[in-house]
C-alpha positions in Angstrom: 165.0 -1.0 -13.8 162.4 -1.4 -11.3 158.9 -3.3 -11.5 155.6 -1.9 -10.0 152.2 -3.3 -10.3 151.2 -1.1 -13.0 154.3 -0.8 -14.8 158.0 -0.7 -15.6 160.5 2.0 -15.4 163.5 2.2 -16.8 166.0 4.4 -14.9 168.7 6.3 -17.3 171.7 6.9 -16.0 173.0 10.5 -16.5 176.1 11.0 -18.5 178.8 12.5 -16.2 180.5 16.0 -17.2 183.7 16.1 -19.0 183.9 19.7 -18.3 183.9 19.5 -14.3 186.1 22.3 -12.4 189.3 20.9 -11.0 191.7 22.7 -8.4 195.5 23.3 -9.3 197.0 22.8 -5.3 200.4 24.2 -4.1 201.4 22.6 -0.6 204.6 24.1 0.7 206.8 22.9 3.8 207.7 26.2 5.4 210.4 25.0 7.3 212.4 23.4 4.1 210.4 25.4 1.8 210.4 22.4 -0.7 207.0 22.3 -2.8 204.3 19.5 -4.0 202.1 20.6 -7.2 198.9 19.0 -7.2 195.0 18.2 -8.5 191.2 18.0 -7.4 188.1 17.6 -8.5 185.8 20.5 -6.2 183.3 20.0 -4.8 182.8 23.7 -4.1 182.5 26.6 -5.6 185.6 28.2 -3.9 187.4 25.5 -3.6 188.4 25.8 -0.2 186.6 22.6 1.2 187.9 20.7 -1.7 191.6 21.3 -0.5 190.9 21.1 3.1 189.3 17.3 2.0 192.3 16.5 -0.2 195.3 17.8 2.1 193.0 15.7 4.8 193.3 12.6 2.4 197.3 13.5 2.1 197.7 13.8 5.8 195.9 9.9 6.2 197.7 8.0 3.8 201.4 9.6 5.6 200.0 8.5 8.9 198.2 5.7 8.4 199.5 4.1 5.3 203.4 4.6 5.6 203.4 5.7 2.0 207.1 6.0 1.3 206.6 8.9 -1.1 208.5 12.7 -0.6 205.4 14.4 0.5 204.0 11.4 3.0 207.7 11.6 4.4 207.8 14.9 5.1 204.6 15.1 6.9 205.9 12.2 8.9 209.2 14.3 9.8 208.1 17.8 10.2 204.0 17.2 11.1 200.7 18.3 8.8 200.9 21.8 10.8 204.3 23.8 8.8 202.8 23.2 5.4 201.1 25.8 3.8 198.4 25.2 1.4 197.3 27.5 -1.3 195.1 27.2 -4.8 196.9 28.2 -7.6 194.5 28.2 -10.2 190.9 26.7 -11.4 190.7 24.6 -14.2 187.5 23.7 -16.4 187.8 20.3 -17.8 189.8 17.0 -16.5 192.3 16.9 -19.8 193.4 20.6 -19.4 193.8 20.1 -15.9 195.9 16.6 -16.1 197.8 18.8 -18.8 198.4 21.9 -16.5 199.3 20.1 -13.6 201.7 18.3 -15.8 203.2 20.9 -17.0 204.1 22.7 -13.4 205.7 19.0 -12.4 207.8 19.0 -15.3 209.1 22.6 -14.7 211.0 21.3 -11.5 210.0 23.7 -9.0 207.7 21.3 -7.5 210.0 19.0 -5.5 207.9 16.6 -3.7 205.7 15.3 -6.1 207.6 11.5 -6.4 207.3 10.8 -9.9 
């Protein structure tokens, strides 16, 4: 809400999708070839500068943070540069893509992801 002279406006807020595209990530470390499974909203249409911004984030937090967690550790041991990153699949929708992801964790291929 705002007040002019003349009058007052009352700005709405827009109600946010629930049916946003999401990314399903694979990172792989070429050298062990053990895999992390994960999630992102895009924020294109190809979804190439969404993984390039979240495997960015990833990198940071290893470096920076000393995150104690499978992947952070191994880009600490082996460097950002032997992992591979690919997009397995698009997903419309934050619940089906929670649920998807979920579903690769729990089939145990994925062994990096800590929890």
């Amino acid at each position: 809400v705002y007040n002019t002279p003349m009058e007052t406006k009352v700005i709405k807020k827009r109600k946010r999708r629930s049916d946003r595209m999401h990314i399903i990530y694979v990172l792989t470390n070429t050298v062990t070839k053990r895999k992390y499974v994960g999630l992102a909203v895009c924020i294109d249409r190809k979804g190439v500068e969404t993984l390039n911004a979240r495997w960015c984030r990833h990198v940071g937090r290893a470096k920076l943070q000393g995150k104690n967690w499978k992947l952070c550790e191994e880009i600490r041991q082996f460097g950002a540069e032997v992992f591979k990153r690919e997009i397995k699949c698009f997903v419309r929708g934050k619940l089906e893509a929670f649920a998807t992801e979920t579903k690769l964790r729990k089939s145990g291929k994925y062994e990096l992801n800590s929890v």
